[in-house]
Backbone as a ProteinNet text record, in pm:
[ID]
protein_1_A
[PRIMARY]
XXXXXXXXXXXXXXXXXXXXXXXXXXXXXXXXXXXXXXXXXXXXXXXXXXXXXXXXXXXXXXXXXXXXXXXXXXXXXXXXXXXXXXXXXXXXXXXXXXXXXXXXXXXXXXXXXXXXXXXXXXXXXXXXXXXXXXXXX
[TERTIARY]
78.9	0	84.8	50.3	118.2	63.8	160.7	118.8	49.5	-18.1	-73.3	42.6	33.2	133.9	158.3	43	52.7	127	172.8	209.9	368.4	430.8	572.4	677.3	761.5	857.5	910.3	920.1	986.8	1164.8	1211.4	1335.1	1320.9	1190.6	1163.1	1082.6	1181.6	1081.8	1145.4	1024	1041.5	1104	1071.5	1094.2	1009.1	1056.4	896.9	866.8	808.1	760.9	886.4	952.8	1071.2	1155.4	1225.5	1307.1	1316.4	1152.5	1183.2	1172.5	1116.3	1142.5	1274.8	1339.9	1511.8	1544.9	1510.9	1600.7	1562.3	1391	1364.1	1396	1446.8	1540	1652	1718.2	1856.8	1847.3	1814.8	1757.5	1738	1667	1601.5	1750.6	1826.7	1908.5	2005.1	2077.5	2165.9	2103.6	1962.8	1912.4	1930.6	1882.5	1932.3	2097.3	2135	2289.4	2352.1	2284.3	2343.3	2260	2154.8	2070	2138.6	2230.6	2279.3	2392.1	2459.2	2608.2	2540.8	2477.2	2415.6	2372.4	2317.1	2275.1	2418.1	2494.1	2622.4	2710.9	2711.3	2782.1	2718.2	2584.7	2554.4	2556.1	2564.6	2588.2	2696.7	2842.2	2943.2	2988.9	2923.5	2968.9	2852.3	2772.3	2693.4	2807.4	2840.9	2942.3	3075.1	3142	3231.8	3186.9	3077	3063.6	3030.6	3016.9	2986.5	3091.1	3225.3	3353.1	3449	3386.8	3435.3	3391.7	3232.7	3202.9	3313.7	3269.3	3370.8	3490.4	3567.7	3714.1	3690.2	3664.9	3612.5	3569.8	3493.9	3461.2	3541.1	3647.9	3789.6	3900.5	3890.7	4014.6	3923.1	3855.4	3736.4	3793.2	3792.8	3796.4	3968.9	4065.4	4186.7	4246.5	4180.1	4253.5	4197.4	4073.4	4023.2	4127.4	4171.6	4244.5	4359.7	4467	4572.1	4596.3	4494.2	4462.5	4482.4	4455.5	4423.4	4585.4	4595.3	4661.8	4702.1	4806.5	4824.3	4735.5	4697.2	4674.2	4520	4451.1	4317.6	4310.7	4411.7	4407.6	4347	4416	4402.1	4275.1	4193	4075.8	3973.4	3984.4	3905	3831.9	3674.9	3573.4	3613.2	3505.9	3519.1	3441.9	3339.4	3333.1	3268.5	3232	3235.8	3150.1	3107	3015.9	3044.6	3009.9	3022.1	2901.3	2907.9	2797.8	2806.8	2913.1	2908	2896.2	2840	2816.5	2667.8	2602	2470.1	2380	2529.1	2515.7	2482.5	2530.9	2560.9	2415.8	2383.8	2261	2305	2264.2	2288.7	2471.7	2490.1	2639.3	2676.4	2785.4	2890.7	3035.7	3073.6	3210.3	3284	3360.4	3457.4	3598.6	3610.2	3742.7	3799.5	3932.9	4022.5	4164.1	4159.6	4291	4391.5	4476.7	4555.1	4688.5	4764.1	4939.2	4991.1	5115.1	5196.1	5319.7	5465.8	5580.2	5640.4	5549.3	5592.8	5484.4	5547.6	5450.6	5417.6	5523.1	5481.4	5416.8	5414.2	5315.5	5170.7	5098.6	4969.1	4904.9	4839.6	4767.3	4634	4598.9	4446.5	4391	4282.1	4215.9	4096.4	4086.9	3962.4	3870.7	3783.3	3670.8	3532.9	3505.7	3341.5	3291.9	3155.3	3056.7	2932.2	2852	2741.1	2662.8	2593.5	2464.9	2489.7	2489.2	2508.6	2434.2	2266	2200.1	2202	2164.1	2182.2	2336.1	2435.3	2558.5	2617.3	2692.6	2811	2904.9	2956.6	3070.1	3118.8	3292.1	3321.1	3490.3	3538.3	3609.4	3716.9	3819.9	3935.8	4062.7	4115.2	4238.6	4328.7	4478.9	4519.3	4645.3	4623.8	4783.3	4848.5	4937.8	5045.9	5013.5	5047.7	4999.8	5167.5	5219.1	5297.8	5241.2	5328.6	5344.3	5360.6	5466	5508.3	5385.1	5285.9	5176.9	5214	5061.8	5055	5151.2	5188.6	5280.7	5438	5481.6	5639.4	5659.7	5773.7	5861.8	5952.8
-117.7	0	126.4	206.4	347	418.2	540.6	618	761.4	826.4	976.5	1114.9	1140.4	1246.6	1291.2	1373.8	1473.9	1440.4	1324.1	1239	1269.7	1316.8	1286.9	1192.2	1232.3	1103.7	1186	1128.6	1208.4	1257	1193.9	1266.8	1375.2	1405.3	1518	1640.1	1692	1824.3	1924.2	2000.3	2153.3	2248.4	2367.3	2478.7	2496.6	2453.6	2512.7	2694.7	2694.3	2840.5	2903.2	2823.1	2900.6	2899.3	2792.1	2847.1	2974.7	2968.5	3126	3266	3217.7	3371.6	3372.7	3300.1	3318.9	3398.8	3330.5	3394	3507.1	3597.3	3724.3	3793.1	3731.2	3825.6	3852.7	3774.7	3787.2	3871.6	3856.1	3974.1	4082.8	4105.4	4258.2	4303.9	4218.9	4306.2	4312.3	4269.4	4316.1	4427.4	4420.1	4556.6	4651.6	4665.5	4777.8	4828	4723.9	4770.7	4782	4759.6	4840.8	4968	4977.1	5095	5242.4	5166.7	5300.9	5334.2	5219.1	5248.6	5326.6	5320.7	5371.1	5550.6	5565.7	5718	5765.1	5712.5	5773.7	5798.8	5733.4	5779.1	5875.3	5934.6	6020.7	6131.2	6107.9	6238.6	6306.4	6217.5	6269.7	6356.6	6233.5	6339	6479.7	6507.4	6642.2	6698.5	6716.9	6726.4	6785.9	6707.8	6741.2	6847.3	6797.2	6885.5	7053.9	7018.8	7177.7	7245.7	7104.8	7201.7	7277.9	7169	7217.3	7377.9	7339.8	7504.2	7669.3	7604.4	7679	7709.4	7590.5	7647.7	7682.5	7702.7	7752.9	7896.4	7938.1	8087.9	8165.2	8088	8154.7	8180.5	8077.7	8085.5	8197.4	8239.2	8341.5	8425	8442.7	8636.1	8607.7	8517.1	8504.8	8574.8	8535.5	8589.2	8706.7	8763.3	8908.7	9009.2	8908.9	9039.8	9028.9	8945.8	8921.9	9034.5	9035.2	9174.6	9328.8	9319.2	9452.3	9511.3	9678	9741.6	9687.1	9712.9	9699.1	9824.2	9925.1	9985	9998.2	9921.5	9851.2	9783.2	9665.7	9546.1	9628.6	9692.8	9774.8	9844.9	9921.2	9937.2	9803.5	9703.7	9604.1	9613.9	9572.6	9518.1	9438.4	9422.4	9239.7	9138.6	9201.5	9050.5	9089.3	8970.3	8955	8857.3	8864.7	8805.5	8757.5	8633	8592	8484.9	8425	8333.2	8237.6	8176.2	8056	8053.2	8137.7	8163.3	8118.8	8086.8	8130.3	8011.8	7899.3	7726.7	7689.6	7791.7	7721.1	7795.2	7693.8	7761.6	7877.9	7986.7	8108.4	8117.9	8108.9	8091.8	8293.6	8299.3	8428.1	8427.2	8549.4	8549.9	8663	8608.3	8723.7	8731.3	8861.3	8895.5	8933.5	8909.9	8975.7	8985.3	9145.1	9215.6	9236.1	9155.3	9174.7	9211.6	9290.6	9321.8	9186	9190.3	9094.8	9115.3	9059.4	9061.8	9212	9297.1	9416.3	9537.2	9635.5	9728.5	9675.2	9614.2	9608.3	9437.3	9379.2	9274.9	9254.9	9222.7	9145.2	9035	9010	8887.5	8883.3	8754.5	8818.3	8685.6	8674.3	8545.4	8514.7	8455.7	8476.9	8308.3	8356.4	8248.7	8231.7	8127.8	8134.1	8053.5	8124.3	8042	8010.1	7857.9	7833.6	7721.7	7702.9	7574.6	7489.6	7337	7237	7140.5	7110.7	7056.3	7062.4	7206.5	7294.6	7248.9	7234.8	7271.3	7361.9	7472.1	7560.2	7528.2	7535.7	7526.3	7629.6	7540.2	7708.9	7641.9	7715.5	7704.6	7778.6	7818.1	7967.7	7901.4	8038.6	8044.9	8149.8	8136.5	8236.8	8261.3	8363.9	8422.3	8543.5	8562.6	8718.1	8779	8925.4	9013.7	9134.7	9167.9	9271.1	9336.6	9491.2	9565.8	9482	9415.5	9330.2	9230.7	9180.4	9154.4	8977.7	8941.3	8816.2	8690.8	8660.7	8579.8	8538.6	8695.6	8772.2	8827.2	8818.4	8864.4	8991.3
0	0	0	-59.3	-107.8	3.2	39.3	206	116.8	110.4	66.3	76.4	-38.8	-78.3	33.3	118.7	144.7	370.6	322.3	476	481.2	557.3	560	619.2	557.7	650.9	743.6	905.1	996.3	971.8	872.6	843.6	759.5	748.5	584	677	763.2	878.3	812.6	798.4	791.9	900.7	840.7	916.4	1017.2	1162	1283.2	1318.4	1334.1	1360.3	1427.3	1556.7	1634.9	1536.9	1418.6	1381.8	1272	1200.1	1071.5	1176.2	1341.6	1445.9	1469.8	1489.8	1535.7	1449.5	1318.5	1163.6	1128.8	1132.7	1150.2	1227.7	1359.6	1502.1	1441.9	1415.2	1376.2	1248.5	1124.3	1022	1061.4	1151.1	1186.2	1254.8	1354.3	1447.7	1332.5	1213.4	1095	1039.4	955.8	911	1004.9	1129.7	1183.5	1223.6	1219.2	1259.3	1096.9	999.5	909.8	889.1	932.6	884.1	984.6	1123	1202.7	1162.4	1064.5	986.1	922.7	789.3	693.6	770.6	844.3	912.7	955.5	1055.9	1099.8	932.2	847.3	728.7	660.1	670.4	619.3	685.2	809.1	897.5	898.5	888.7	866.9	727.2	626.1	505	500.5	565.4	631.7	652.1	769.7	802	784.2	667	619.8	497.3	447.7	373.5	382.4	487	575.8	565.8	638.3	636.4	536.6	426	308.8	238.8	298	193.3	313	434.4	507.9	502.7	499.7	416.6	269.8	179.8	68.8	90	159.1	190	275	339.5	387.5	309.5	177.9	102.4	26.5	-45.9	-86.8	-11.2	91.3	173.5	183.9	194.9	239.6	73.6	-64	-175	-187.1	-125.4	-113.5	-87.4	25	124.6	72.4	14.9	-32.3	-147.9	-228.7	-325.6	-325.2	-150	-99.4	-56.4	-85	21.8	144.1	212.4	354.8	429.5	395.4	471.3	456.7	351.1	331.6	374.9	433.6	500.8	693.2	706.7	837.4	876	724.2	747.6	732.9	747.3	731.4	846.7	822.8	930.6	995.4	1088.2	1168.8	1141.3	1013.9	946	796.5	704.1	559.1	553.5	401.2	306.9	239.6	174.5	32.8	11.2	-139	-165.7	-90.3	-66.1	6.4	167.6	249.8	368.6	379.8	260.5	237.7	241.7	207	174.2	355.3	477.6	589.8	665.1	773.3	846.2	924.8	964	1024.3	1046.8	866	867.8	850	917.6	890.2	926.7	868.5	867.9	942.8	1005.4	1118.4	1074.9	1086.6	1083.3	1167.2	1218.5	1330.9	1281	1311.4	1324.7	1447.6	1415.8	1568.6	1539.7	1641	1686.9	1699.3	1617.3	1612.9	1679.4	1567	1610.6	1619	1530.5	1503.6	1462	1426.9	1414	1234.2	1180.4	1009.2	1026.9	1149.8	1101.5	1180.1	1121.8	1189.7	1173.2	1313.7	1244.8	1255.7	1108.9	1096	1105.3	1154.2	1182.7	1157.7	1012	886.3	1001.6	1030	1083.6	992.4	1029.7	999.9	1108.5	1129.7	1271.9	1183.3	1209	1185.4	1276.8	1232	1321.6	1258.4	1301.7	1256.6	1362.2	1339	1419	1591	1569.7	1693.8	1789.1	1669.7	1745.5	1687.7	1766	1699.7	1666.4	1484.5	1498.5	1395.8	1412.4	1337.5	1292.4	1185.4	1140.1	1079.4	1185.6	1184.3	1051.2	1040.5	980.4	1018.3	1033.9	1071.2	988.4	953.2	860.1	910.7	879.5	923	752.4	839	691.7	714	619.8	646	534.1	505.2	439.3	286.4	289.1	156.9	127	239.6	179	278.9	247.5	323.9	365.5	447.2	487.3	430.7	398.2	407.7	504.3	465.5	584	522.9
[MASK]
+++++++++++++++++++++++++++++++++++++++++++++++++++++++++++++++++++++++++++++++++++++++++++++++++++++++++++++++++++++++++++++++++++++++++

């Protein structure tokens, strides 16, 4: 006598319910631990990319001023504009004029401040300026 298709042999077991839950536990805890890789890598290149437009709008005001007079360099504000300030959230730009080694040098310290998911940050540069012009002597 022939046994009915639909009968198995006890060496022919499936999958029980506990084992496809183990294998969806274990699934879910990889998707998420790649899904927090996946967010932390996008946060950073945020991030960096922030820093980039920032140094970018310093080298911008750093060949401004390189252009200028020394004694235009001296009337300078304490801070500046450009397009790329505009890329950053409540981004601007500071300038500082300071006494150096001498009366023919100074130093100037091109910054930018912005928000970056309600943190401050900010990103300085600092060069000497003489008479002969930016970082001569």
């Amino acid at each position: 006598m022939r046994e009915p298709v639909n009968m198995r042999k006890k060496s022919e077991k499936g999958l029980t319910y506990i084992e496809v839950l183990v294998t969806m536990v274990i699934l879910a805890v990889v998707l998420v631990a790649l899904l927090s890789c996946f967010l932390h890598g996008f946060n950073v290149l945020s991030r960096i990319r922030q820093m980039s437009i920032a140094t970018q709008s310093i080298q911008e005001e750093l060949e401004r001023i390189r252009n200028m007079s020394y004694n235009d360099v001296l009337a300078l504000g304490t801070s500046f504009t450009n397009e790329s300030l505009s890329l950053l959230e409540n981004g601007s730009g500071v300038l500082s004029l300071e006494d150096s080694l001498g009366d023919d040098i100074k130093k100037l310290t091109v910054s930018i401040l912005w928000s970056y998911r309600e943190m401050e940050m900010r990103k300085d540069v600092v060069t000497f300026i003489t008479k002969k012009g930016i970082n001569r002597k």
